[in-house]
N, C-alpha and C positions, 0 to 999 in steps of 0.2 A: 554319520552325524551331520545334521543339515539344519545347521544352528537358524533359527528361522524369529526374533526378535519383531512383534507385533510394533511395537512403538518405532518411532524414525530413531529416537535420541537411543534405546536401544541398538540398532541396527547402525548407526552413524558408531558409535561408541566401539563396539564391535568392529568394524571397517579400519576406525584409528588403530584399536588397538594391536592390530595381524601389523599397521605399516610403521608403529612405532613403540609399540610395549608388548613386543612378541610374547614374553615370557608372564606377563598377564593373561594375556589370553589362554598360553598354555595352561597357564593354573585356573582359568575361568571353566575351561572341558575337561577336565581333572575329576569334577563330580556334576551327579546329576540327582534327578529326580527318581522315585521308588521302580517305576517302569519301565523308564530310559538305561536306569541302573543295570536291572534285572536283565535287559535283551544285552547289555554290553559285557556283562562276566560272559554272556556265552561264548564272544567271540575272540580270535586273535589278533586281529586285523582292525581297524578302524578306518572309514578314509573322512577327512573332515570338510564340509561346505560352509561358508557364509552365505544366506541366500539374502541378497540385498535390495530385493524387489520380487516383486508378487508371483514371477514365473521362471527366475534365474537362478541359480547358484555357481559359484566360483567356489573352486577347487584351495584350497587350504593345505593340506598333506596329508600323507599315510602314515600311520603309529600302530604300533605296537604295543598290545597289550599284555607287559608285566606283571601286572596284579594289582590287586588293591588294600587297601585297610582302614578300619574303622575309625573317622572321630568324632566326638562328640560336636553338638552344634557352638558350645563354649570355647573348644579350642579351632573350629574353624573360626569363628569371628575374631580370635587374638591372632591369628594371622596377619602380616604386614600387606600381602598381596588382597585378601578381602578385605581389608581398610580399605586399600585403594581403590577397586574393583565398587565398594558399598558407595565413595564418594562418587567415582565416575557415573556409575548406576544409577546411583540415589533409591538403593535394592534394600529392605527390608533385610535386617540381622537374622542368623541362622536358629536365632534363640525362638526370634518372632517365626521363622518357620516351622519351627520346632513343634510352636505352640498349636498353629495351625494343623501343621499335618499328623501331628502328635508320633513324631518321627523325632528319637533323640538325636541323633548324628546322620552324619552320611558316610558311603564309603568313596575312599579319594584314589583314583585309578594312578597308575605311574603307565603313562603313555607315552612308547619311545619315539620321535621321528624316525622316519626311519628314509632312506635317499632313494627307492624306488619311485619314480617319478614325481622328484624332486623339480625335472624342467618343467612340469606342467603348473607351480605351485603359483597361485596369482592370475594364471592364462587361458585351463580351461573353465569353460562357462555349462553348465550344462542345465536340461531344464530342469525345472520341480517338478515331481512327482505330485499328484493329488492327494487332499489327507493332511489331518494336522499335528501326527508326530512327525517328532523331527528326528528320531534314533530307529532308522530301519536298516531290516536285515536284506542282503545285497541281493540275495538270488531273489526275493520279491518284488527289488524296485528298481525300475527301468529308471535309465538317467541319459537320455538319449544328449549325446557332442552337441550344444548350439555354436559355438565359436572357441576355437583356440587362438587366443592373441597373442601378437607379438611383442608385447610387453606386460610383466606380473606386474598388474596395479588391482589393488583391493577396493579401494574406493573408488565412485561413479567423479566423474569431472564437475567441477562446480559449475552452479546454477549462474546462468546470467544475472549480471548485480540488479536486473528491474524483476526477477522470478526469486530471487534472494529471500527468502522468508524463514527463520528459524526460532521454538522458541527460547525463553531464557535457559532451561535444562538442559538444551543442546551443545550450547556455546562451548563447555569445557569439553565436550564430546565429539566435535568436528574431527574430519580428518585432516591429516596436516597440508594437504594440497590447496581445501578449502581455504582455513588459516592464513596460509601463505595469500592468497589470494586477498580476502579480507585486511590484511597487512598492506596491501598493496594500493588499496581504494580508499581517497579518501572524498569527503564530502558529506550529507545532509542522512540521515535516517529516521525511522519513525518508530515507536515504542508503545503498542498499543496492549492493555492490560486486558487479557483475557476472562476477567470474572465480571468487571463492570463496564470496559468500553472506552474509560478512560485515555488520552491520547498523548504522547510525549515528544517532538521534534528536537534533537540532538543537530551538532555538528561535530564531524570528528577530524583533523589534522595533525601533524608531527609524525613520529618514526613509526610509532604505530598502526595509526588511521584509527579505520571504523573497529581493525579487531583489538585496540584496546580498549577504548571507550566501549564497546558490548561489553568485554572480558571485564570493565570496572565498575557494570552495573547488575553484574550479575555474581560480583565476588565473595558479597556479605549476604545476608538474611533477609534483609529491606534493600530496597531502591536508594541510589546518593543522593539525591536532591530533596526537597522539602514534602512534595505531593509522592515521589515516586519511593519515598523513605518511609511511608506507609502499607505499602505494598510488597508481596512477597515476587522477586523476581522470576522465579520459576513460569510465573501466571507470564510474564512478559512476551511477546512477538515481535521479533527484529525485522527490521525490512529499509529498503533505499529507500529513497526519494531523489533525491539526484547527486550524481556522483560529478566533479571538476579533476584538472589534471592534476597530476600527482605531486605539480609543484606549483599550486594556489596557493597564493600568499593565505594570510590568516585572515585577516579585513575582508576577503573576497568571499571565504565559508563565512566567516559569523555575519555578511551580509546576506547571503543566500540562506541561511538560518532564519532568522529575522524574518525574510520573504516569504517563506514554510508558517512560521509561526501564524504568522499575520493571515493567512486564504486559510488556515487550517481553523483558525481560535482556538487554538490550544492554549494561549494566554488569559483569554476571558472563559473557556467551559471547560482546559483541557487538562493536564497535568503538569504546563509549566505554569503554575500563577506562580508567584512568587509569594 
């Protein structure tokens, strides 16, 4: 299984969830699609990858396949774990797939971990194979060693805060190394709306930082503020502008705010009017 997630916020989401909501994720590869399905009853064995870039995969574990059983798309959606999985996601209900693929239910695997190479789980990396399934059978596909590291970390290391770019759909999907990081930074950002162009200069300070104010602009439906309360945050794109030390008085951001404001005009064209 070489869970392989087109989108970043997919793929990001994923990353989180192996380093803090193990047991989502296990229920996330629980079930699959009609084909993925069909090549996985044949086998006993599973070994699972997150592939977190275009030519790598990281090693996840080996499971064991118990069996499976039928449910309907109604009673996967009353599941508590794809509630959560649907908000993380922001993944279309199994009813709305239902509809699509005109497939009532799916069937839900009980896959065991299992501790045969348990030391590698986080560490080794191996390449992707070519091809755009992601449930292949072993003796078909090479997965030649790139790196065995010395420590199981699922997620890549954050981005330098000036490469920092994520957009609103991301935010609750980061990994928590990211987060922490973001926690850590505080200073000026930019919030530029992806459908029109629209521009928004923020400052963010206190225990927080930057990742609370993202985390409070992308909490509800619409944007907080008057121009960005219009707007659905999803469309938003987070990024620095300049980051001060981590113990700037508050006068000192909302002057380098002000300063943003002013060379950007985001005041007169942008999405701070008031």
């Amino acid at each position: 299984m070489l869970h392989t997630p087109s989108q970043d916020i997919l793929r990001h989401a994923l990353m989180a969830l192996v380093d803090d909501s193990r047991d989502l994720f296990e229920y996330y590869q629980d079930n699959h699609p009609q084909i993925p399905e069909a090549t996985l009853k044949k086998r006993r064995l599973a070994a699972s990858f997150i592939v977190g870039s275009a030519s790598e995969g990281r090693f996840v574990g080996l499971y064991e396949v118990k069996g499976w059983s039928f449910k309907s798309a109604a009673e996967l959606d009353a599941s508590p774990q794809r509630q959560a999985l649907m908000r993380r996601f922001r993944d279309a209900s199994f009813c709305e797939i239902a509809v699509r693929t005109r497939r009532p239910g799916r069937e839900v695997f009980d896959l065991q971990p299992l501790g045969l190479l348990g030391e590698m789980k986080g560490r080794l990396i191996v390449q992707r194979p070519p091809g755009r399934a992601y449930m292949r059978l072993a003796e078909r596909c090479d997965l030649p060693v790139i790196e065995i590291q010395r420590e199981a970390i699922f997620a890549p290391p954050p981005p330098a805060w000036d490469e920092f770019a994520v957009m609103g759909d991301e935010i609750s999907n980061l990994p928590l190394s990211w987060k922490a990081r973001l926690e850590q930074w505080r200073g000026i950002y930019l919030i530029t709306d992806q459908t029109k162009g629209g521009r928004y200069v923020g400052s963010a300070y206190g225990e927080t930082n930057i990742l609370g104010r993202w985390q409070a602009h992308t909490a509800g439906k619409s944007g907080v503020t008057v121009e960005l309360a219009k707007l659905n945050p999803n469309n938003f794109r987070f990024s620095i502008l300049e980051l001060v030390s981590p113990t700037a008085h508050m006068d000192l951001v909302m002057k380098l705010e002000a300063s943003w404001k002013m060379r950007l005009h985001t005041r007169e064209w942008g999405l701070n009017r008031n």
